[in-house]
PAKOLBA-31994 format. One record per residue: x, y, z of N, C-alpha, C in turn; residue in one letter. Coordinates in steps of 0.05 Angstrom, whole numbers, plus 5000, padded with zeros to 4 digits. Layout:
<nodes>
XYZXYZXYZA/...
</nodes>
This chain:
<nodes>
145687169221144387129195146387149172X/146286949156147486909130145886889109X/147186989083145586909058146286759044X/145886669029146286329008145586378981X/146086298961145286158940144885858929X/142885818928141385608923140485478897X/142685388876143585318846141485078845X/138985088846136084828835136484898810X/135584578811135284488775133084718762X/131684808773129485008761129485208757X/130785358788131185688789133585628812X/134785928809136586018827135386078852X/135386088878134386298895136086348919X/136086638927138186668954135986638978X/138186558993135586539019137486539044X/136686599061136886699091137086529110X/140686439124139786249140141486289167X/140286139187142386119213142585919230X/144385889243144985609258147185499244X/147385229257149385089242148284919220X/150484909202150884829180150484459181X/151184319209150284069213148084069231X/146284239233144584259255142484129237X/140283999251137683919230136384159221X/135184049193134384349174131784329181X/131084579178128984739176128584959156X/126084869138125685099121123785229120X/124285439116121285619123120585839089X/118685899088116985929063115686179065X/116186359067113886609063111886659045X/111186799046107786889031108287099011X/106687199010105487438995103287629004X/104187929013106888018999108688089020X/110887859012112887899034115687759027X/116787759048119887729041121787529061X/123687329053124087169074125287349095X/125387599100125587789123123587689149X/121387529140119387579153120387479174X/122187229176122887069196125487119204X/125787339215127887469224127587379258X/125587289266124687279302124786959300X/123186839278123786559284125586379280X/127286509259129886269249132386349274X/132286629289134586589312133686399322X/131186309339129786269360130585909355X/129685719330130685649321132585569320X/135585709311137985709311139285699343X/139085799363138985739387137985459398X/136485299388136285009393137784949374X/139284919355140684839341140584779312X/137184869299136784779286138484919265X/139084839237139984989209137685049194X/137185259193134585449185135685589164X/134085489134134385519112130485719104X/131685999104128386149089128486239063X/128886129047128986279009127886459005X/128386608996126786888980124886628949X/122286768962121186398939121086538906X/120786308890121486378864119286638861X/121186828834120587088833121087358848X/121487348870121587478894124587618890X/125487788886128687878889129387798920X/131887738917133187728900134187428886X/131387258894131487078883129887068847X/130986908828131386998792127586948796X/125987048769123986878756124886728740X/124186478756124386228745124986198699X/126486058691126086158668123585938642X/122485828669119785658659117485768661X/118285978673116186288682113686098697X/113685868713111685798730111785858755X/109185918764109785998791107185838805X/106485558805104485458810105385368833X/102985258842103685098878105984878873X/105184768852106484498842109784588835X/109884838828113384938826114585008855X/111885118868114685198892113984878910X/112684718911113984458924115984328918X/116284328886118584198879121184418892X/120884608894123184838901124384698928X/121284748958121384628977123084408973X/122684178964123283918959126683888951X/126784048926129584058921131584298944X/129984408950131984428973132984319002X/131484199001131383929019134083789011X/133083708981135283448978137783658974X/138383808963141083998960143284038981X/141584119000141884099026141883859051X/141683689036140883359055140083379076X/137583509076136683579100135383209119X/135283029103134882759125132682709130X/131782499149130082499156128182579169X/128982739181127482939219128183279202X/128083259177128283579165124283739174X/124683989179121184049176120884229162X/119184319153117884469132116084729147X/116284939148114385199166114485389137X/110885439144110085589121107985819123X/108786079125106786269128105486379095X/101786329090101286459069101086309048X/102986349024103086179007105485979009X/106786019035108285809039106585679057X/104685739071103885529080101185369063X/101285509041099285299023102085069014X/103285148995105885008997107684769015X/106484799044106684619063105584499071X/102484599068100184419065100284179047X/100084259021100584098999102383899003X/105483899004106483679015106483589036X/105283709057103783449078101183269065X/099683309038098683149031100082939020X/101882979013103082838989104982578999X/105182368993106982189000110082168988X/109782328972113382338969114582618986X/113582769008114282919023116882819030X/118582999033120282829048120682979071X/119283179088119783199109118683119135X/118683119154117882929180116183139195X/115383359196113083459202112883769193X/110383889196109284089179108384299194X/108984659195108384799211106684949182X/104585019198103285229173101685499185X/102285719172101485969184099286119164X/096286179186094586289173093886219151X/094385999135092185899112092285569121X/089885519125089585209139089585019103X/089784789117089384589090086184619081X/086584689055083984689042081384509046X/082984219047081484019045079783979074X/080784179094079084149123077384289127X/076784359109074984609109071684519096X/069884489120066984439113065684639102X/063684489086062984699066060284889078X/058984759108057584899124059785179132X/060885059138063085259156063685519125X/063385439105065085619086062785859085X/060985699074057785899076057486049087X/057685979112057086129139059586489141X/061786349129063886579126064186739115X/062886599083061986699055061887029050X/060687109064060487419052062887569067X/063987479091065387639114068487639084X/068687369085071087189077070687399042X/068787409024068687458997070187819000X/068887949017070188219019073888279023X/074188009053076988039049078687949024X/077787719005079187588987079087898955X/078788088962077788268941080288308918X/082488178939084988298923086088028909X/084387828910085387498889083387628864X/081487778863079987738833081288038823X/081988178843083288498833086688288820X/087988188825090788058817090987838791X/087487818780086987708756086587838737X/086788098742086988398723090488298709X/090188478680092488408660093788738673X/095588748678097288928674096289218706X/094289238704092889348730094889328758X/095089038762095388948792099088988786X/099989028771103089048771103189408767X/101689628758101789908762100489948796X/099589748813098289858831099589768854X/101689598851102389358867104189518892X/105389728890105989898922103390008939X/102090138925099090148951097889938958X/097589758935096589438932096889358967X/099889388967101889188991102089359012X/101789639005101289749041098289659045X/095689769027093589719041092889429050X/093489189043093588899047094888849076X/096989089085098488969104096989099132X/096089309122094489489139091689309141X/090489209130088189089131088488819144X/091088649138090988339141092188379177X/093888599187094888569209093288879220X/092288899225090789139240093189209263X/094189459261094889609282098589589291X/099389349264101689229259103189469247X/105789579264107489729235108689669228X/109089549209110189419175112589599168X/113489679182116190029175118689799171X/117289599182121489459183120889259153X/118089139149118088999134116589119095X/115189289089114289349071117689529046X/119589609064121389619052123189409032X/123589269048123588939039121988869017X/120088859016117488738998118388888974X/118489238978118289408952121289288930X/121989248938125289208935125088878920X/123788778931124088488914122188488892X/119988588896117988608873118888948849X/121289028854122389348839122389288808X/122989008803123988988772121088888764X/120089008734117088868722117388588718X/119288488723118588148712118488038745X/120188118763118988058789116788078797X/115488368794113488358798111188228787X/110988168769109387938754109487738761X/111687678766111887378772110887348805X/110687598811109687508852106387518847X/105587758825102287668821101087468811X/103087298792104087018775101286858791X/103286818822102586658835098786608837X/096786818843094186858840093586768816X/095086858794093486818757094486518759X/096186498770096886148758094585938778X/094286048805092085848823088785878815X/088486088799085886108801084186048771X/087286008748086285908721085585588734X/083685428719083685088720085185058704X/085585118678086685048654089885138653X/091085268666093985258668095285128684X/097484978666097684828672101384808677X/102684698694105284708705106484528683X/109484688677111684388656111584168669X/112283958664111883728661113683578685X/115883758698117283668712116383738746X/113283938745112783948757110183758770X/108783618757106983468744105583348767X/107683188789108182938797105883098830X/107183358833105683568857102583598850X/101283618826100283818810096883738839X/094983828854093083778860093183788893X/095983698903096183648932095183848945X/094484048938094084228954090684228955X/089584148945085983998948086283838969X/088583628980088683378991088683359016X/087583269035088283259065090983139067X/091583409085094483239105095082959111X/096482869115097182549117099382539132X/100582769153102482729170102282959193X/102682909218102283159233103383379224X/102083559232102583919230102584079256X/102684249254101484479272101184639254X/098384789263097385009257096085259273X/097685459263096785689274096585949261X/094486039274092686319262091786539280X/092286779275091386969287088686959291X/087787129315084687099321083587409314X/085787529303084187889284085787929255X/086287659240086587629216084687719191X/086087889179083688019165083987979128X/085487639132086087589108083887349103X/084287209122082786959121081486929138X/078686899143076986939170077386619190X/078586839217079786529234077386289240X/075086399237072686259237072885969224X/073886039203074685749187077785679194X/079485779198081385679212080785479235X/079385599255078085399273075585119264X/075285209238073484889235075384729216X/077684909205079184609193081384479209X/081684659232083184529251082284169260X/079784169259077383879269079083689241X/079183739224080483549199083283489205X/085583609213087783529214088483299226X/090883199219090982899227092282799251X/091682599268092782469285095282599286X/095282739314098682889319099483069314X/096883199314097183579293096483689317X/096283919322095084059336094884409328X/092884569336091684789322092984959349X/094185249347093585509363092485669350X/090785839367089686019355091786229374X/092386539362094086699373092386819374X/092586949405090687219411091887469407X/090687669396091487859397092587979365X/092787769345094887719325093387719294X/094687829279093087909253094487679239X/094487759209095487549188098687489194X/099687679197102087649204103087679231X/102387339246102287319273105587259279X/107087209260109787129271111387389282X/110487569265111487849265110488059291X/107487949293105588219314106987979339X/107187689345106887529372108987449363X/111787499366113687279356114787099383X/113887129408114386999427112386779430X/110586829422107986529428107586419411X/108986529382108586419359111486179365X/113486299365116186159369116585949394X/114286009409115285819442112285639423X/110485619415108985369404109885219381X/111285439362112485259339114985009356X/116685149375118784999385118084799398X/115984799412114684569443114884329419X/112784479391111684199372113784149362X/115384219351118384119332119283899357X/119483969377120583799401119383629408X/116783599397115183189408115183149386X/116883159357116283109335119582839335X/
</nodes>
């Protein structure tokens, strides 16, 4: 494992990579609240087939900067995705793997036709747009209790004094029975400075206003993430996820497109790469490989 700096037109960010440097790229996207640490099991695994596995610490996150356009919308970190793509010339056969809010992130430009990558892995948050609205109902009350911490993160100043118990109890709840000892150190450490930390709760206050709205250079993204996929994916979700009820994971799986295919991981909470990193890593690789 090596670290990088990554000089985008937008923001700076360091990020975490291995393999070779001419190997085809791969980038991978973490969530919240977490750290490109997360893929410490998948970018070797990865890097062993050869790929060049590029994971950024995503804007805000130490020790990557807050952005100095202070956006942290879906529509900024695609363009991030995107320009690191081209920075990197990652080509044609480059892929995109996204746990969380990277995989909303990867969702979104699998809607989008100026994607420029050639297929799409996404972890534990399925594409919005596959999601029936029977199916949502039905989840409705299970799903409203776990989401408690998107309307607690629309609090002014609250969710940044609370944000270390915030991120143990979330990790304890979303991965049941997972110990987080190697990874919650990590987390505390990138969110340490107050403008970091803002800027990682950013991400909730900026998705859940309608009326805020991304600069202008981000514009072109702004919605994809409403949009059905338009290129194969894989997707996969724990089956004792206690972030997003897999219930609906399994009915937006039926929406994805020609050449996608869904696992469900047994045994595996929100953070299935981390609790299963062997069935997570031997399905992400089979699909990278008929891609």
């Amino acid at each position: 494992m090596r670290e990088i700096t990554l000089d985008l037109d937008a923001v700076r960010l360091r990020a975490l990579t291995w393999g070779p440097e001419t190997g085809r790229l791969a980038v991978l996207l973490h969530g919240f609240p977490d750290t490109a640490h997360t893929w410490r099991y998948l970018g070797p695994a990865l890097a062993d087939e050869g790929w060049r596995v590029v994971a950024p610490f995503m804007r805000g996150y130490a020790p990557s900067a807050v952005p100095d356009d202070g956006s942290v919308h879906v529509a900024a970190l695609m363009d991030d995705a995107v320009a690191i793509h081209g920075r990197l010339r990652g080509g044609a056969d480059a892929v995109l793997i996204g746990h969380d809010w990277g995989a909303i992130t990867a969702n979104a430009l699998a809607a989008h036709t100026e994607n420029p990558f050639a297929a799409v892995v996404a972890l534990s948050v399925p594409p919005f747009a596959s999601l029936r609205t029977s199916a949502v109902l039905r989840a409705l009350p299970r799903q409203l209790r776990n989401s408690w911490y998107v309307l607690f993160n629309q609090l002014p100043i609250l969710p940044e004094r609370c944000a270390r118990p915030l991120i143990r109890r979330l990790w304890a709840d979303w991965s049941p029975g997972y110990d987080a000892g190697e990874d919650l150190p990590a987390v505390m450490e990138a969110i340490a400075e107050p403008a970091h930390r803002s800027a990682v709760i950013g991400y909730y206050r900026s998705y859940s206003r309608p009326f805020s709205r991304p600069p202008e250079r981000y514009r072109r993204w702004v919605g994809a993430e409403m949009r059905p996929p338009i290129m194969p994916m894989l997707y996969l979700h724990g089956d004792r996820d206690g972030c997003l009820d897999p219930r609906l994971a399994a009915v937006a799986s039926s929406g994805l497109p020609q050449g996608s295919a869904f696992d469900p991981i047994a045994g595996a909470g929100h953070f299935l790469h981390l609790e299963r990193p062997r069935e997570v890593n031997d399905r992400i690789l089979k699909f990278l490989a008929a891609q």
